[in-house]
C-alpha positions as CSV (number, residue, x, y, z in Angstrom):
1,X,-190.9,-14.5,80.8
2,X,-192.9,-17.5,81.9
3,X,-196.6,-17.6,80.6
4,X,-197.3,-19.0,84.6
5,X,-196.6,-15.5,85.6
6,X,-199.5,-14.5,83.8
7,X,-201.6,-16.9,85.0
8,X,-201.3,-15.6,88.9
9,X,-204.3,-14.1,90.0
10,X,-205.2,-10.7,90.4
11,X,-204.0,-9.1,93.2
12,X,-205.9,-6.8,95.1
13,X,-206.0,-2.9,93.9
14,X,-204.0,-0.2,96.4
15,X,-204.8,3.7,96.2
16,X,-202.5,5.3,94.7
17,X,-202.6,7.9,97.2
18,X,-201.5,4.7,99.6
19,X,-198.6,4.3,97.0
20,X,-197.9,8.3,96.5
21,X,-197.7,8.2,100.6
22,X,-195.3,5.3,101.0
23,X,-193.1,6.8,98.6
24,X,-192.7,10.4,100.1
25,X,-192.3,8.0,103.5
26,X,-189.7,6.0,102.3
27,X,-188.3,9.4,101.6
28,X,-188.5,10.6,105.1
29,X,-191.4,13.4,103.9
30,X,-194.4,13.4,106.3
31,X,-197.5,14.5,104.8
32,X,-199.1,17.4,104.7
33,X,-197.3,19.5,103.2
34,X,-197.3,23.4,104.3
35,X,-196.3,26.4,103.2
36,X,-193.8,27.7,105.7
37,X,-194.8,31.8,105.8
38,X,-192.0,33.1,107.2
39,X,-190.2,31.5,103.6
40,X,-191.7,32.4,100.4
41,X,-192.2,29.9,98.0
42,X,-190.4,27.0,100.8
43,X,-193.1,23.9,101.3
44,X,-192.3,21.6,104.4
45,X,-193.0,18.4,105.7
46,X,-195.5,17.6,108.4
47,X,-192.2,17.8,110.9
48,X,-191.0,21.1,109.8
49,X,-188.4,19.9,107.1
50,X,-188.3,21.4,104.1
51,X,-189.0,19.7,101.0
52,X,-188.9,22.5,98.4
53,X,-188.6,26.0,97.4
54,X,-190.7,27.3,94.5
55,X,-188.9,29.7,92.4
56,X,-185.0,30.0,94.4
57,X,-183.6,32.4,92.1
58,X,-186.6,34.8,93.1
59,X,-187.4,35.8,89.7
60,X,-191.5,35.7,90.4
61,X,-192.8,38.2,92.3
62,X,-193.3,36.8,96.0
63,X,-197.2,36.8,95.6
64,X,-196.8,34.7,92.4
65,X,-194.6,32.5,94.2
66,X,-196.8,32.0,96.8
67,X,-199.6,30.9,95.1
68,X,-197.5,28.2,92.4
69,X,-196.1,27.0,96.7
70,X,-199.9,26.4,97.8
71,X,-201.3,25.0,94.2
72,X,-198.5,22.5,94.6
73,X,-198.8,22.0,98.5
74,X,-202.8,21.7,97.5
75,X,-202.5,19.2,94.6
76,X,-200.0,17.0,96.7
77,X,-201.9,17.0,99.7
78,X,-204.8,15.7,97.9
79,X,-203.5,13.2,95.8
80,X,-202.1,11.5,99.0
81,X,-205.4,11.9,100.9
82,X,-205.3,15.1,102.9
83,X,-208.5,17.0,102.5
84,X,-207.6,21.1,102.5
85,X,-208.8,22.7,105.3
86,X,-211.5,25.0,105.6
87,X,-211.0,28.5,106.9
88,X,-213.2,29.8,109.9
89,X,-213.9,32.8,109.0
């Protein structure tokens, strides 16, 4: 390696949601993520496709499954940037 390469200067910072984004993108995922109710456990992109399914053999019970589907959809959806939403209620 060249000791010039070193010598570039910084370049500027990017989110790493930004970076988490473009990946899933150039993956064809749309954030956010949701939990598609009428599958247990399945998570799906922002256009309906499906992206996962937490727990396929169905081994967990479906309650326990649902909540390991929204932790993940949750902690996803934040790291790229997408706030949860608040519940009227």
């Amino acid at each position: 390696m060249a000791t010039s390469a070193l010598a570039t200067p910084p370049r500027a910072t990017v989110a790493a949601s930004t970076l988490f984004s473009a990946a899933l993108g150039h993956l064809n995922i749309r954030l956010p993520l949701h939990h598609d109710e009428a599958c247990c456990g399945t998570l799906v992109d922002a256009d309906g496709n499906m992206v996962f399914v937490v727990d396929v053999n169905r081994e967990r019970p479906d309650a326990e499954v649902r909540d390991i589907a929204e932790l993940l959809m949750l902690a996803i959806n934040v790291h790229a940037g997408f706030m949860p939403e608040i519940a009227n209620g």
